[in-house]
KELUMKOL-276784 format. One record per residue (C-alpha): x, y negated, z. Coordinates in nm, 3 decimals. Layout:
BEGIN
<site><x>X</x><y>Y</y><z>Z</z></site>
...
//
This chain:
BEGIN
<site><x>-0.498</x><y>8.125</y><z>-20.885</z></site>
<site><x>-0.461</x><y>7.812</y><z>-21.105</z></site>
<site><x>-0.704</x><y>7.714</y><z>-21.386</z></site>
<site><x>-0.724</x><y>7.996</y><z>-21.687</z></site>
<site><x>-0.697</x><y>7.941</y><z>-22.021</z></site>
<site><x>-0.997</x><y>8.069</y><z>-22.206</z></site>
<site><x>-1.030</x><y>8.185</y><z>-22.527</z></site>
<site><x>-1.362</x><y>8.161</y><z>-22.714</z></site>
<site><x>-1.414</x><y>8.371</y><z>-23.027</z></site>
<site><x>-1.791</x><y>8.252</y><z>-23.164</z></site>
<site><x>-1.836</x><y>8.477</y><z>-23.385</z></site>
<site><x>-1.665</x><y>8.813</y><z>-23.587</z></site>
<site><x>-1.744</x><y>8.690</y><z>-23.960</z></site>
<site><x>-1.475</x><y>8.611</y><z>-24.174</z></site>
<site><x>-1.396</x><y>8.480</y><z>-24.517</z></site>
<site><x>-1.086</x><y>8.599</y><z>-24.583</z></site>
<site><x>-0.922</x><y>8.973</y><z>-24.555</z></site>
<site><x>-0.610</x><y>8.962</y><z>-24.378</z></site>
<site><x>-0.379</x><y>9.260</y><z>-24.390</z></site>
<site><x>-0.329</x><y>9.279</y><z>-24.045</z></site>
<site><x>-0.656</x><y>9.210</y><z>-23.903</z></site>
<site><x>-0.944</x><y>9.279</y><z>-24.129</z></site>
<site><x>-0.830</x><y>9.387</y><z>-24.459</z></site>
<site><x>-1.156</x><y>9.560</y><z>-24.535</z></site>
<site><x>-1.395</x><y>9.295</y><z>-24.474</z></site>
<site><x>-1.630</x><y>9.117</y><z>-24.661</z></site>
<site><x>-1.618</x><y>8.791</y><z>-24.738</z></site>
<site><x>-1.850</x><y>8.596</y><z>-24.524</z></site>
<site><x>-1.938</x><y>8.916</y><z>-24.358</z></site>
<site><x>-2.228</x><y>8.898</y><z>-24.111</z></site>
<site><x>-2.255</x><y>9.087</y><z>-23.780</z></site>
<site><x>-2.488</x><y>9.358</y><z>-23.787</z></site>
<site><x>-2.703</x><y>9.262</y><z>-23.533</z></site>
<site><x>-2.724</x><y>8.850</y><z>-23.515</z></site>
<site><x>-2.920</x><y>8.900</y><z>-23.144</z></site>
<site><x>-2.592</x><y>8.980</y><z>-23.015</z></site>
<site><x>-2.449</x><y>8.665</y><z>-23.118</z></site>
<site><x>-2.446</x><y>8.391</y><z>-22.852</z></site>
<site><x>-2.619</x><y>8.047</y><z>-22.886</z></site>
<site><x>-2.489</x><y>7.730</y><z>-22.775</z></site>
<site><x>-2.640</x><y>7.730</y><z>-22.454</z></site>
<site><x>-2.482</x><y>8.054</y><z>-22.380</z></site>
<site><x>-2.171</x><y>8.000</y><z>-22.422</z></site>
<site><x>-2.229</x><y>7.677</y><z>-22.198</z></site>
<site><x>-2.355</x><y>7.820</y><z>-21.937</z></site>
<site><x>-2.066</x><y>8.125</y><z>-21.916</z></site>
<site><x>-1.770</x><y>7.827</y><z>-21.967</z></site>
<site><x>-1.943</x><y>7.671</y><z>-21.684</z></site>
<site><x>-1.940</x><y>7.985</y><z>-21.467</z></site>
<site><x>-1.584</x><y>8.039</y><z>-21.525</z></site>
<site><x>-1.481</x><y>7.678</y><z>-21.497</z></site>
<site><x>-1.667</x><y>7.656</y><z>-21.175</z></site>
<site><x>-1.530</x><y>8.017</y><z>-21.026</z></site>
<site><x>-1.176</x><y>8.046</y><z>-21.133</z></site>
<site><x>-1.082</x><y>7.657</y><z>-21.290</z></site>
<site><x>-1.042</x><y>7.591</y><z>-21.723</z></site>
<site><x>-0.747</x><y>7.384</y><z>-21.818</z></site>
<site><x>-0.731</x><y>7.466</y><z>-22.174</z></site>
<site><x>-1.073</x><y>7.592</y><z>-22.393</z></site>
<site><x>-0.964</x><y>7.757</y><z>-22.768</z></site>
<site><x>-1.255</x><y>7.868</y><z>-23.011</z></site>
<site><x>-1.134</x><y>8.113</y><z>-23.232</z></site>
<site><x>-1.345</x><y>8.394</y><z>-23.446</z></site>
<site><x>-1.322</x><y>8.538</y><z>-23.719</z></site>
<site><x>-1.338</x><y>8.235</y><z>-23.865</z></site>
<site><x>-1.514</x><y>7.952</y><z>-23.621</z></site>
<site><x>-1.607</x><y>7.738</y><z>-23.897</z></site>
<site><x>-1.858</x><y>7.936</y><z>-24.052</z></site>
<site><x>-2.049</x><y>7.931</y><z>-23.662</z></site>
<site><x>-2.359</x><y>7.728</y><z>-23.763</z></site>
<site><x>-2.356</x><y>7.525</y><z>-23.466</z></site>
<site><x>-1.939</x><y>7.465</y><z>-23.405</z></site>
<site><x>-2.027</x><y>7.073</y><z>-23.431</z></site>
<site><x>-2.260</x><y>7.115</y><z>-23.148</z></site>
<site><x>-2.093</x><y>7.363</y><z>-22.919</z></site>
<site><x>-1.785</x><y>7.125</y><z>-22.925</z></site>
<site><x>-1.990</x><y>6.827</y><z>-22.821</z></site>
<site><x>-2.135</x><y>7.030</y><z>-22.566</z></site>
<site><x>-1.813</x><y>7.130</y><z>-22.405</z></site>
<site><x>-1.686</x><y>6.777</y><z>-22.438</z></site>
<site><x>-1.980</x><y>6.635</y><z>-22.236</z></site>
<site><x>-1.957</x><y>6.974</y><z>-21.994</z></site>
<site><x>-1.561</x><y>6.891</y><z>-21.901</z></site>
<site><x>-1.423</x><y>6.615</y><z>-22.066</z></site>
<site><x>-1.072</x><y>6.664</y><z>-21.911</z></site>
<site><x>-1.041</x><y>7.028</y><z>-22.009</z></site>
<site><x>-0.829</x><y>7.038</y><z>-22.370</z></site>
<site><x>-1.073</x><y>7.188</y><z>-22.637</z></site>
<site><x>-0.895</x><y>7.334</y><z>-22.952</z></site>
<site><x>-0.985</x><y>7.536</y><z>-23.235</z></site>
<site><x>-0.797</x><y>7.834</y><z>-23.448</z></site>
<site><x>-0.907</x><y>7.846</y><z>-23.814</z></site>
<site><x>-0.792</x><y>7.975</y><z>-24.140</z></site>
<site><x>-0.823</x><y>7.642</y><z>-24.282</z></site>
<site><x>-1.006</x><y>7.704</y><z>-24.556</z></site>
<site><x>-1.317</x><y>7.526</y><z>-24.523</z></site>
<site><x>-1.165</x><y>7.242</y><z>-24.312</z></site>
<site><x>-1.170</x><y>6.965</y><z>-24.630</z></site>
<site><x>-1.581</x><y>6.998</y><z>-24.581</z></site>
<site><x>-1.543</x><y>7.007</y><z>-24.242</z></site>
<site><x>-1.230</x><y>6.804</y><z>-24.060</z></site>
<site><x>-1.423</x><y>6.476</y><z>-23.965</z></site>
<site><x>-1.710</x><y>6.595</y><z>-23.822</z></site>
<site><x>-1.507</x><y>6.836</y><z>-23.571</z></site>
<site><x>-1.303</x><y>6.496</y><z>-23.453</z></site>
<site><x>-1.605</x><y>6.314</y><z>-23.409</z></site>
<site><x>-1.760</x><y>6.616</y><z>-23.163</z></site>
<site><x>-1.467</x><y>6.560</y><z>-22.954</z></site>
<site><x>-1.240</x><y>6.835</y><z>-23.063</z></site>
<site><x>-0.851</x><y>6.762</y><z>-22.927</z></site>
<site><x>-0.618</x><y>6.972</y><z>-23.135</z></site>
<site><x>-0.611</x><y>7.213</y><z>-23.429</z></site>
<site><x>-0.370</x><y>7.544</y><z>-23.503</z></site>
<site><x>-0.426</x><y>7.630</y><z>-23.876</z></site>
<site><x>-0.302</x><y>7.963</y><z>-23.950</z></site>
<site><x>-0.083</x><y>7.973</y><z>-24.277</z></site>
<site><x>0.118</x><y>8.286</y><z>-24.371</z></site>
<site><x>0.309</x><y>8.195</y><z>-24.661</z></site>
<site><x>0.345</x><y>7.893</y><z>-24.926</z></site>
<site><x>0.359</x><y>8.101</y><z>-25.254</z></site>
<site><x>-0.019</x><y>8.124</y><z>-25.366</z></site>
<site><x>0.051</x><y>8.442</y><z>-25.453</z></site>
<site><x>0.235</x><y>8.606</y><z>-25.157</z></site>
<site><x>-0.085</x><y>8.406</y><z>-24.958</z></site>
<site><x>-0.376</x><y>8.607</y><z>-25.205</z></site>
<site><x>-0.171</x><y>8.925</y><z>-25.119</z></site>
<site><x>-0.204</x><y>8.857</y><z>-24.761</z></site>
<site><x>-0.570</x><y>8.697</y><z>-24.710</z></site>
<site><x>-0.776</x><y>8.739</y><z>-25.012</z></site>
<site><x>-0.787</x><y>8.377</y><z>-25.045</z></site>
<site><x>-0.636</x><y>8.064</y><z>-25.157</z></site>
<site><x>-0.387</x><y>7.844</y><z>-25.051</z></site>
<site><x>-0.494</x><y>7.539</y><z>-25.220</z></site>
<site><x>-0.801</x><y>7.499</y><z>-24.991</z></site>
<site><x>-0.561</x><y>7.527</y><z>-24.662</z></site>
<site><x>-0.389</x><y>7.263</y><z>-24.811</z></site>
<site><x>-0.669</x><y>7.079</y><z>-24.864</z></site>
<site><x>-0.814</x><y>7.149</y><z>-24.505</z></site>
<site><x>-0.460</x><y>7.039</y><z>-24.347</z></site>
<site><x>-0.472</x><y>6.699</y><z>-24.601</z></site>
<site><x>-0.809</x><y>6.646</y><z>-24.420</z></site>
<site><x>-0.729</x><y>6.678</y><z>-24.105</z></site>
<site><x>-0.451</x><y>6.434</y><z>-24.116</z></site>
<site><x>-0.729</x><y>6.162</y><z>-24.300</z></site>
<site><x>-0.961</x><y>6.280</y><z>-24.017</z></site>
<site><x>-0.645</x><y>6.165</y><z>-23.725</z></site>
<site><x>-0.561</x><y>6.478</y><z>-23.583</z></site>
<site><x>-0.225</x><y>6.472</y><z>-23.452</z></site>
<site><x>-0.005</x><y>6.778</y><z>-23.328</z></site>
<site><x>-0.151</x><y>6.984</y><z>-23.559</z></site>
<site><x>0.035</x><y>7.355</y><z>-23.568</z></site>
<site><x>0.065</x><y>7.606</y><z>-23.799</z></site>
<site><x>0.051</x><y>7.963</y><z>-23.732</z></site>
<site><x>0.225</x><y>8.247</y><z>-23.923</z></site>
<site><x>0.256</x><y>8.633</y><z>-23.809</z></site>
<site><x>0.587</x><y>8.738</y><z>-23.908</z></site>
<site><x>0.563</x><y>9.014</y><z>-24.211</z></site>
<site><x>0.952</x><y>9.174</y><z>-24.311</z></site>
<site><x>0.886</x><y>9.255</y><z>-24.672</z></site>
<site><x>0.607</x><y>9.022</y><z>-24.772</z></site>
<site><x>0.691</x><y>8.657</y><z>-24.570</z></site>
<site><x>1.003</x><y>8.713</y><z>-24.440</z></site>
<site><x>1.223</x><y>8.621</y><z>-24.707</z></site>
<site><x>1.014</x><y>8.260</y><z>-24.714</z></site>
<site><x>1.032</x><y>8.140</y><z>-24.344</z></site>
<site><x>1.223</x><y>7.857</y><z>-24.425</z></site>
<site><x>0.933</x><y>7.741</y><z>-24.658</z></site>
<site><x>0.705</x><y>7.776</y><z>-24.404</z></site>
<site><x>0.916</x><y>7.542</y><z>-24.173</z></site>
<site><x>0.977</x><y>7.262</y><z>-24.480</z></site>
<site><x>0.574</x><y>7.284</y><z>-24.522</z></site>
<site><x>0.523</x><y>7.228</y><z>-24.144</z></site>
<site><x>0.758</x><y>6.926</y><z>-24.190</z></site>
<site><x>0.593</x><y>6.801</y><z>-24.431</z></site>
<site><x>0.288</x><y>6.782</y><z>-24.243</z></site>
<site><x>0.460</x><y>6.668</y><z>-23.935</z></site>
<site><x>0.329</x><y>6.973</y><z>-23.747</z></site>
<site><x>0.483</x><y>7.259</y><z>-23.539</z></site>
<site><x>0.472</x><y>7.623</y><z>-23.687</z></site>
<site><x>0.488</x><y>7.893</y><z>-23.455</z></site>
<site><x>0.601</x><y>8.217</y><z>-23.583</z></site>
<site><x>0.396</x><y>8.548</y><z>-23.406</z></site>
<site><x>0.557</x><y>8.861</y><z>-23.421</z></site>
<site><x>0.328</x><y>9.150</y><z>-23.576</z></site>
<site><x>0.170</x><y>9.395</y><z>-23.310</z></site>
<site><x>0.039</x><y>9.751</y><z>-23.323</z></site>
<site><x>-0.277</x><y>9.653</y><z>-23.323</z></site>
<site><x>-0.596</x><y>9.710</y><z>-23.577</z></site>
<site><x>-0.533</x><y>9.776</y><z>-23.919</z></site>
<site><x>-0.136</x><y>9.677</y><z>-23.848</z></site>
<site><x>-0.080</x><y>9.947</y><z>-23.647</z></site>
<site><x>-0.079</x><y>10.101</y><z>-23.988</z></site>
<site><x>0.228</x><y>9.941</y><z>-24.110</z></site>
<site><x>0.416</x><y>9.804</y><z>-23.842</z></site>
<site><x>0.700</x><y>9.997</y><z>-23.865</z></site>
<site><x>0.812</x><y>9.884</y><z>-24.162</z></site>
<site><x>0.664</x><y>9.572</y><z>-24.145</z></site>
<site><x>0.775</x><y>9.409</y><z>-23.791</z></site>
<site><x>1.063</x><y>9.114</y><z>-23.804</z></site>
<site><x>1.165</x><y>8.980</y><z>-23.431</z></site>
<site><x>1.180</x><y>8.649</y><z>-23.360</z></site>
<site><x>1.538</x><y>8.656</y><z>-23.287</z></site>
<site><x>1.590</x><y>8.819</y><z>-23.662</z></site>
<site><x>1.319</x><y>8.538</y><z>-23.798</z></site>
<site><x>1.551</x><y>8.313</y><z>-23.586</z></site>
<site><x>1.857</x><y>8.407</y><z>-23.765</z></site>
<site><x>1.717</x><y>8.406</y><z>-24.090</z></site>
<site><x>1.612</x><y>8.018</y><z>-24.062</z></site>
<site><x>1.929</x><y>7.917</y><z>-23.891</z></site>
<site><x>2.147</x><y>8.023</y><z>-24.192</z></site>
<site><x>1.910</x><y>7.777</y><z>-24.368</z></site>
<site><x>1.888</x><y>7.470</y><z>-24.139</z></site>
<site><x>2.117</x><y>7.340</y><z>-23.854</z></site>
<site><x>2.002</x><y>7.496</y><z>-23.534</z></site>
<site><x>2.016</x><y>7.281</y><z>-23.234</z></site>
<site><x>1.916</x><y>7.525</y><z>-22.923</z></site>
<site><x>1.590</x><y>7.593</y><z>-22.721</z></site>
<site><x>1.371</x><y>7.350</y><z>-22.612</z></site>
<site><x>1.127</x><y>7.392</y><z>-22.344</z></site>
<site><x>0.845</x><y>7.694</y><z>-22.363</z></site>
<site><x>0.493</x><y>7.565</y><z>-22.390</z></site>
<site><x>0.226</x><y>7.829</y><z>-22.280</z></site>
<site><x>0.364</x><y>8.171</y><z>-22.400</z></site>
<site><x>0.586</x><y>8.040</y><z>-22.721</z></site>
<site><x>0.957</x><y>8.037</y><z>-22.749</z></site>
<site><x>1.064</x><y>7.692</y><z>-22.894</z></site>
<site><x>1.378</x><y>7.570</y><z>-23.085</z></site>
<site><x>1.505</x><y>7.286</y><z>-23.236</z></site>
<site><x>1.643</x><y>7.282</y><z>-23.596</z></site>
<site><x>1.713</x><y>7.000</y><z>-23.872</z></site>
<site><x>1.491</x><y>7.003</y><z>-24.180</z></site>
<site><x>1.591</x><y>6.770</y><z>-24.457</z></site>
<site><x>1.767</x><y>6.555</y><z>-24.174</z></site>
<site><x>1.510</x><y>6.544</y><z>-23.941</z></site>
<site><x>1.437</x><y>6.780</y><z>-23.585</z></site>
<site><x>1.175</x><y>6.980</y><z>-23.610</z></site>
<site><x>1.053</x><y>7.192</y><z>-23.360</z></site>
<site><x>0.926</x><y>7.593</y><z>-23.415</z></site>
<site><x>0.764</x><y>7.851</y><z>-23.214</z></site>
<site><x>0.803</x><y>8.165</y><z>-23.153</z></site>
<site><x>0.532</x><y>8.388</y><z>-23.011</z></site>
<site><x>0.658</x><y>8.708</y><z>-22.899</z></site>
<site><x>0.417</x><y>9.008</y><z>-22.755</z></site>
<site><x>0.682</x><y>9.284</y><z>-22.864</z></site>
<site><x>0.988</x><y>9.206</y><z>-22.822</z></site>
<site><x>0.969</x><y>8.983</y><z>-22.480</z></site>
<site><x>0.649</x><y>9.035</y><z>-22.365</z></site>
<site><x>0.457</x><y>8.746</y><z>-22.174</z></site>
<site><x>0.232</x><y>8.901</y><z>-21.957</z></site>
<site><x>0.363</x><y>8.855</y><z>-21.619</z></site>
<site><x>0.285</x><y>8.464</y><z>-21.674</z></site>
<site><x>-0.068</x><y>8.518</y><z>-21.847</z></site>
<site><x>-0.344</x><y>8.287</y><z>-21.754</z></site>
<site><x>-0.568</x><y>8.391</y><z>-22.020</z></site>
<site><x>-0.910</x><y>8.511</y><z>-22.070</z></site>
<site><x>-1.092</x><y>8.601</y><z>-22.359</z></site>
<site><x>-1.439</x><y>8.568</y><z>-22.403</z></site>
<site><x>-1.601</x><y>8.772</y><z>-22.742</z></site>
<site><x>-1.908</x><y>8.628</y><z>-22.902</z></site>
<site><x>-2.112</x><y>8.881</y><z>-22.793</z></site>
<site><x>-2.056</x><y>8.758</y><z>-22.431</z></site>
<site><x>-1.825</x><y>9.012</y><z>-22.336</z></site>
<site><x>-1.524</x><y>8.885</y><z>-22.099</z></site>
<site><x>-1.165</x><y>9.069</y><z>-22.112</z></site>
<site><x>-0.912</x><y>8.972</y><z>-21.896</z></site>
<site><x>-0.619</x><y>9.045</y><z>-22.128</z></site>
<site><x>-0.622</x><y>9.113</y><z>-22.520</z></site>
<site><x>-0.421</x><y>9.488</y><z>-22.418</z></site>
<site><x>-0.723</x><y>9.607</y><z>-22.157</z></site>
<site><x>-1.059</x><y>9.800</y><z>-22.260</z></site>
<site><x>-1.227</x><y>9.733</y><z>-21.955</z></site>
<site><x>-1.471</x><y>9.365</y><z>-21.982</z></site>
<site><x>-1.780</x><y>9.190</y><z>-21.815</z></site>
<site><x>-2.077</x><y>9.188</y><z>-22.007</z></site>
<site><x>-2.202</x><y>8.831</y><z>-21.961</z></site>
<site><x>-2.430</x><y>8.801</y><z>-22.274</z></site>
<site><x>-2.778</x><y>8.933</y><z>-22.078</z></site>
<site><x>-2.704</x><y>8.745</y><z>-21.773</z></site>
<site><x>-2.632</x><y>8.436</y><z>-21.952</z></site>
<site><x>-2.953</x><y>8.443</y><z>-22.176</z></site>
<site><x>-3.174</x><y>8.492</y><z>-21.854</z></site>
<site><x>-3.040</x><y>8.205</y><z>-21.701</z></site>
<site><x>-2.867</x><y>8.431</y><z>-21.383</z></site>
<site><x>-2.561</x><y>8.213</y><z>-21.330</z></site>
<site><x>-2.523</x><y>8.371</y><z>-20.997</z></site>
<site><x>-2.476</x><y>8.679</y><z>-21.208</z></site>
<site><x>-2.266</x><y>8.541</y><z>-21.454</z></site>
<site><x>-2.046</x><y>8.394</y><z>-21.158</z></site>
<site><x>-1.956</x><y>8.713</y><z>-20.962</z></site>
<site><x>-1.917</x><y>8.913</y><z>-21.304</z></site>
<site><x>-1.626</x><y>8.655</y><z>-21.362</z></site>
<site><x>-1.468</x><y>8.632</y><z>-20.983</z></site>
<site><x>-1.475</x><y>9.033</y><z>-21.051</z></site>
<site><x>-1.300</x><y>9.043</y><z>-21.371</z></site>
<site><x>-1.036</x><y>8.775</y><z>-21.229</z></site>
<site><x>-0.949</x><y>9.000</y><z>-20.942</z></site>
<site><x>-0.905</x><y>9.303</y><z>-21.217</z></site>
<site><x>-0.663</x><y>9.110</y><z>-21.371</z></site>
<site><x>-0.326</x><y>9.305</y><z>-21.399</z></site>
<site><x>-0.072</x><y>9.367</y><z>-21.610</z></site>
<site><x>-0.215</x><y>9.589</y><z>-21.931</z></site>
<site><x>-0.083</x><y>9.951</y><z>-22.021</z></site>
<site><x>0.185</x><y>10.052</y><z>-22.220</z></site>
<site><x>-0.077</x><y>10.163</y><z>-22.539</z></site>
<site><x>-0.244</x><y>9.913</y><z>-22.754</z></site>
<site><x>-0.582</x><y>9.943</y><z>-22.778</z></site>
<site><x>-0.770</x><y>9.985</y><z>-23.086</z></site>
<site><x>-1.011</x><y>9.673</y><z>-23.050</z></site>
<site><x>-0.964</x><y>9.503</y><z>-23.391</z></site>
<site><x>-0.803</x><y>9.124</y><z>-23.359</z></site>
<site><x>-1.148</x><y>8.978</y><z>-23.512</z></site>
<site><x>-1.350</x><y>9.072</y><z>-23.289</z></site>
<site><x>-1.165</x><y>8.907</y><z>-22.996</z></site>
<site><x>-1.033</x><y>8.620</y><z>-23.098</z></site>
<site><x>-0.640</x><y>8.716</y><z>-23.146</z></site>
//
């Protein structure tokens, strides 16, 4: 099997209330039980196990929202120094990245997605609970801070961002990033209102291209769809991540490790290894064969969606 791509979500807490992931939550809400929560050292020692059982070419930390982990600086250093030739990325809302941008390039971090569902502040408050001036702000910083490639993210919503796509795309020109568009899933709180709220990404594709020249595919990175359109005269490149209407899973490398040490071998699939206890006692051997087990589990997921919320796994 070649090297997985692993997906880190340190911790559930979020400060904003997306519709489609955690509409009820509080701001800054705290787990319940902060002993569940893994340190530093934990989550070293389990991205050891799996780099050293199954191979890592690509670590994400996602949450929630990673940036309000107290000790992101530190776990990013530490997974520098622990494989310095895996890529380490981070997902974030953006919000808090103007405090926050320079420090995370200094501990090493390699690339950024920000997600960013819509340029009207408005249309953004209805969606979040939050404000788009301080994702601005955070995406101003990073470019100070020299992060290149940076990527936007955007889950595809019919009647509430669907009419605005193409001002998504000018804003992710402006920045000189990529925006990937992610078609909604029946998952969580959407489940709720997917019906009338899921747009394809061949109808999201058709909207832009009656905007802006399209120029044709380019080729897929990971599990996004890419074309090529012109945006005030210059190409521009934009994603399309598609779990509904072309599903990826046959070419799935991922696995998805919760912050309460938990291990799932596919966002779809109930079934996990438990790493957190092992990991705190200091059992790698433990920690080792729970992973080679969970790898060999791996399969493609059932036709249901499960109803594991999106926060608490890391999307």
């Amino acid at each position: 099997m070649p090297p997985v791509y692993l997906r880190v979500s340190v911790n559930d807490a979020c400060n904003l209330r997306c519709l489609y992931c955690k509409p009820n939550g509080r701001h800054r809400d705290i787990p319940t039980d902060e002993s569940l929560r893994l340190g530093v050292s934990d989550f070293l020692s389990i991205v050891a196990a799996v780099n050293e059982t199954a191979g890592v070419r690509k670590v994400r930390l996602t949450g929630g929202e990673p940036l309000l982990y107290p000790d992101l600086v530190r776990l990013i250093a530490g997974l520098k120094t622990l494989s310095p030739e895996v890529e380490l990325c981070l997902t974030t809302n953006g919000t808090l990245l103007a405090g926050q941008a320079a420090s995370l390039k200094a501990a090493g971090l390699d690339r950024i997605n920000v997600s960013l569902d819509a340029v009207d502040p408005a249309a953004f408050e209805r969606i979040t609970g939050g404000r788009l001036a301080d994702v601005l702000a955070g995406l101003e910083a990073l470019r100070a801070a020299g992060f290149g490639r940076i990527r936007l993210n955007a889950v595809l919503l019919k009647t509430i961002n669907g009419q605005s796509l193409p001002d998504l795309v000018r804003l992710a020109a402006r920045f000189e990033a990529e925006i990937r568009f992610i078609e909604l899933m029946p998952f969580g709180p959407a489940a709720g209102f997917f019906s009338a709220e899921y747009l394809s990404a061949e109808s999201a594709l058709r909207r832009l291209a009656a905007h802006f020249p399209y120029l044709g595919p380019l080729d897929e990175s990971d599990t996004a769809l890419r074309r090529r359109l012109v945006v005030d005269g210059r190409e521009v490149a934009v994603g399309f991540i598609t779990p509904v209407s072309h599903p990826f899973c046959g070419r799935c490398d991922r696995l998805r490790l919760d912050s309460r040490g938990r291990l799932y071998p596919c966002l779809r699939q109930a079934v996990a290894a438990d790493l957190g206890d092992p990991a705190r006692a200091g059992q790698v051997e433990a920690v080792r064969n729970a992973v080679q087990n969970l790898l060999a589990a791996k399969c493609r997921p059932e036709a249901h969606w499960t109803e594991r919320r999106m926060h608490a796994i890391g999307g």
